[in-house]
N, C-alpha and C positions, 0 to 999 in steps of 0.2 A: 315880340320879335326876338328879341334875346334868348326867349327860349328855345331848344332842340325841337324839333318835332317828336311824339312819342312813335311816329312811324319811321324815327330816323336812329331811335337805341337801341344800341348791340340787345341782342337776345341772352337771356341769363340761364349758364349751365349749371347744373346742377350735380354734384360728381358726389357719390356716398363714399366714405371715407370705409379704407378696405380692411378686412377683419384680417384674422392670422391668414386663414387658407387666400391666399391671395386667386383673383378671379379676374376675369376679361369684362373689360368694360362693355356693358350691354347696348346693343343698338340705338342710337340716339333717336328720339323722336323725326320726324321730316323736316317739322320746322327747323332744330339744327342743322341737319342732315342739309339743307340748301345753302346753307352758310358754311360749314363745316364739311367739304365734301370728303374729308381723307379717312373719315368713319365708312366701312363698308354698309352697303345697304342689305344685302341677301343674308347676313350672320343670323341666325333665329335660334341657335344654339348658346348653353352655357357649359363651358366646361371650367372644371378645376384642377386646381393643380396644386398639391401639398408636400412642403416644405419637412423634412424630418431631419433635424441636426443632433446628434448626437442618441442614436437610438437607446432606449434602455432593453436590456435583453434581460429574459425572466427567467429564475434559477427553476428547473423541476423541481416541485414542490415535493416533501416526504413523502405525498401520499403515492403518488408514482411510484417511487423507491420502492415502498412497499408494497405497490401492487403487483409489479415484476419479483420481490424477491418468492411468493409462493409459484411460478413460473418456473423459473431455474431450478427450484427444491423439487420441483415436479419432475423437470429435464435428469437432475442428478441421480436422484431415485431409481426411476427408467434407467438410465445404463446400468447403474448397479444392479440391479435385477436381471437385465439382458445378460450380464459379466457370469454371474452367479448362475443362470441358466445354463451359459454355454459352459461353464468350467465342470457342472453336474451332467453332463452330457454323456450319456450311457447306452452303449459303448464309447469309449471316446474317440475323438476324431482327429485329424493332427492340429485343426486349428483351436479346440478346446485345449488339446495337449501345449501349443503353441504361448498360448494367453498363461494357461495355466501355470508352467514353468517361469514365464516373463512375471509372475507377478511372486513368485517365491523368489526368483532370483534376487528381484528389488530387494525385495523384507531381508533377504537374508546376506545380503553384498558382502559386511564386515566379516562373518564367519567363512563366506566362499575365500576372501581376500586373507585370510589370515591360515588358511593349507594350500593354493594355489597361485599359479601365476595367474596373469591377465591370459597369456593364451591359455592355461590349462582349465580357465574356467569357460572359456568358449569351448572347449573340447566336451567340461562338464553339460555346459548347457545345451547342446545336441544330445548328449548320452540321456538327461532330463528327458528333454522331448520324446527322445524315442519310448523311453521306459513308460511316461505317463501313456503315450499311443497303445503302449501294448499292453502294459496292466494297471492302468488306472495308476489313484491314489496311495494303493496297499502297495505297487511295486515303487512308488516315487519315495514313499515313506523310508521300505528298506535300505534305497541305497544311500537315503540324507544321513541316516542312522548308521551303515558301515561308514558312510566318511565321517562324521562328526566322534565316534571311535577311534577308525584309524585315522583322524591329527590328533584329538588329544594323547593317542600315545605316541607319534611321531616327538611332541610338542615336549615329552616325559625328559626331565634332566637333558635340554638341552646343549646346553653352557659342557658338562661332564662330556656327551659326544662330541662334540665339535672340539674338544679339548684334546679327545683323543682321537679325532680323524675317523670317527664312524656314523658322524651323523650326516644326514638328509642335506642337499645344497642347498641355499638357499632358503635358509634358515626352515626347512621343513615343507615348503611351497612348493610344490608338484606341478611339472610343465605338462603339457599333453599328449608325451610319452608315456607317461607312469600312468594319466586317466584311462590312453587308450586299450594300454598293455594292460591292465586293470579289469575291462570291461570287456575285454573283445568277446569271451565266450555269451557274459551279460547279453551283450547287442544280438549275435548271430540267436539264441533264445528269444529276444524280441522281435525281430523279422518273422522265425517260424513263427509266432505266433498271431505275429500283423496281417501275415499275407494267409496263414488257416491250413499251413502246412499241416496234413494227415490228419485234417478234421477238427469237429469237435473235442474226440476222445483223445488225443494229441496236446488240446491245449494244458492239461493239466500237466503231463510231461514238459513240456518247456518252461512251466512256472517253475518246478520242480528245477529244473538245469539252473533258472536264472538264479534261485536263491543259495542253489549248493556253488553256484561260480562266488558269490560274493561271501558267503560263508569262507569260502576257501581262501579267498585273497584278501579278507579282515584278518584270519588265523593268523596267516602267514606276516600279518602286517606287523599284528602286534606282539608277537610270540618275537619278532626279530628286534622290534624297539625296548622291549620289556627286557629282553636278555642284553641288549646293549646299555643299559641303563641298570640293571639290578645284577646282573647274571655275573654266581661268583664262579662259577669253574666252567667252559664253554669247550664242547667237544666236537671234532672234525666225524661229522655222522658217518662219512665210508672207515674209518680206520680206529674211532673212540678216541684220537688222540687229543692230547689238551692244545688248546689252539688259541691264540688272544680272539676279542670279541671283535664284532661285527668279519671275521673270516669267511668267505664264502662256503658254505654248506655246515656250517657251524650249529650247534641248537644248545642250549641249557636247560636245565631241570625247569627255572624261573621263567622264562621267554615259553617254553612247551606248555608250562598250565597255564598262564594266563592268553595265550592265542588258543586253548583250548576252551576256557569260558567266554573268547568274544567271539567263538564258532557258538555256541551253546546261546548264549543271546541271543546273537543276528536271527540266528532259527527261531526262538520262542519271538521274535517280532516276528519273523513271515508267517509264523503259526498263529500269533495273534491276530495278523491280518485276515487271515483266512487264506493266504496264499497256497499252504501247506497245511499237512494235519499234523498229527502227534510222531507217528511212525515215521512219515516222509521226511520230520523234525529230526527225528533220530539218524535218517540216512545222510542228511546232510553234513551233521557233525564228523559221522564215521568216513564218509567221502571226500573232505577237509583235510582230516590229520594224513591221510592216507595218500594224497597231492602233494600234501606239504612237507612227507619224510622222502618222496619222490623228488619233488622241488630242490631240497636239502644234499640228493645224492650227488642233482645233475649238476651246481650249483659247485658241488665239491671234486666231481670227477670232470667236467668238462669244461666250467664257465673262467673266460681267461686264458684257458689253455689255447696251445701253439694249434690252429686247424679249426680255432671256435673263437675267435674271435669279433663274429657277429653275436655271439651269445649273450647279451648284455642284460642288464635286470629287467629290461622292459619284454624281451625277447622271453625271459624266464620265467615272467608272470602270466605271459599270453599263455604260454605251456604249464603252467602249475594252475589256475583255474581253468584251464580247458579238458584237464585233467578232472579234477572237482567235478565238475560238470557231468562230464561224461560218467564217469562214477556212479557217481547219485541216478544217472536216470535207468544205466544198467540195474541199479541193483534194485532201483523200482518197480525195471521189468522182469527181472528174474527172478531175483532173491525173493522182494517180497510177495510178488504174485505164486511164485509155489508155496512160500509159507501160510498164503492164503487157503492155497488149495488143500 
């Protein structure tokens, strides 16, 4: 009688003690389930749910590294090939021409910076483009080779001219007056030849103008810095009279032959390039000096004077290589063609 009935003790639960992943308690059998009504009956599913505290994050291992770095060696390759195709592009195009200047300009910054301004090397770097469009590598060549000439003699005893009021502004750095006035004949040769003016038989004449233009305005360059620098007696070319240096229209013995060897140079580069032959090499020099005693007169009779006072040196270079120019290509068509004949 003291005892409970066994039909009268609670029913014993049973609960499994929960692992990391924690989980839902599983549907209780019926016999709790009578007893325990707050367990749903229909649940027949288990699901889980995991707990992640403080994730560890895994370094890409080297082998990755290296699997991608033959990838990009492959990527880098590729454009360097594509670069080099397009820069070898023959005839060339303006956007070969384009690239191509863009990547000498880079390489060659310190030397541009050290004879030009900032604008004048933008002036250069059009004048670039156009030349690579029209004659390739052989015409980009000559005109790096007249500039890196005429600054080094610009460059000659400069402390001496600025001492005595005759040297270059700017300590020798050239705006894109002096590029333009420089090149003008240069460029209008480059168009005829871009756009196929008077043909085939035509283009070898305007390579012809372009190199006797730049023959002509190296002479002139350095025949003027050489004589302002070395030149011991300097004579007014209309009258021979003695004249202090850098005077307009001025020339010395010293200043005459050395702007005669950097005519004679430039030539044997265009002649080396194939631009020119031997003969045509020779017209160029003689089309040169012969601008440049021109250049010399106008320089002395006009430039400064009351009624010309637009005549300024840029004005007088556009007229002393267009000169040149034009020179060299008459006497290609006349002189030397009847000599042929």
């Amino acid at each position: 009688m003291g005892m409970s009935s066994p039909s009268m003790q609670p029913p014993l639960l049973h609960i499994k003690s929960l692992p990391i992943r924690c989980q839902h308690f599983q549907q209780p059998s019926s016999f709790s389930s009578s007893f325990f009504p707050i367990f749903p009956k229909s649940t027949t599913t288990t699901t889980t749910k995991t707990l992640i505290l403080n994730p560890i994050r895994r370094k890409p291992s080297n082998s990755n590294k290296l699997a991608t770095m033959p990838q990009a060696a492959n990527h880098v390759q590729a454009a360097v090939s594509e670069v080099l195709k397009l820069i070898q592009t023959s005839p060339p195009t303006w956007k070969s021409a384009l690239l191509s200047n863009v990547l000498i300009f880079v390489a060659g910054y310190r030397i541009l910076v050290s004879g030009l301004s900032l604008s004048g090397i933008a002036a250069a770097f059009l004048l670039g483009t156009l030349t690579w469009r029209a004659f390739a590598l052989p015409g980009f060549l000559l005109v790096a080779t007249y500039f890196v000439i005429g600054t080094g003699a610009t460059k000659v005893k400069m402390a001496q001219k600025e001492a005595q009021g005759v040297a270059e502004k700017r300590k020798g750095r050239r705006g894109p007056g002096s590029v333009i006035g420089s090149s003008t004949a240069g460029c209008v040769c480059a168009f005829l030849s871009i756009f196929g003016v008077g043909g085939e038989a035509y283009y070898r004449l305007w390579q012809l103008g372009f190199v006797a233009s730049f023959c002509t305005k190296l002479s002139d360059t350095v025949s003027s810095e050489i004589g302002k620098a070395y030149g011991k007696t300097t004579y007014l070319v209309t009258t021979l009279k003695v004249v202090p240096r850098g005077t307009e229209g001025a020339v010395s013995l010293e200043g005459t032959f050395a702007g005669l060897l950097a005519s004679i140079s430039l030539a044997s580069v265009g002649c080396l390039m194939g631009q020119i032959n031997a003969s045509e090499a020779i017209i160029c020099v003689i089309a040169s000096q012969i601008a440049n005693l021109g250049e010399s007169i106008i320089g002395a009779a006009l430039q400064e004077k009351e009624g010309f006072r637009w005549l300024n040196n840029d004005a007088v270079n556009v007229i002393n290589i267009s000169m040149g120019s034009i020179i060299a290509v008459l006497m290609q068509q006349f002189v030397l063609q009847n000599w042929r004949m």
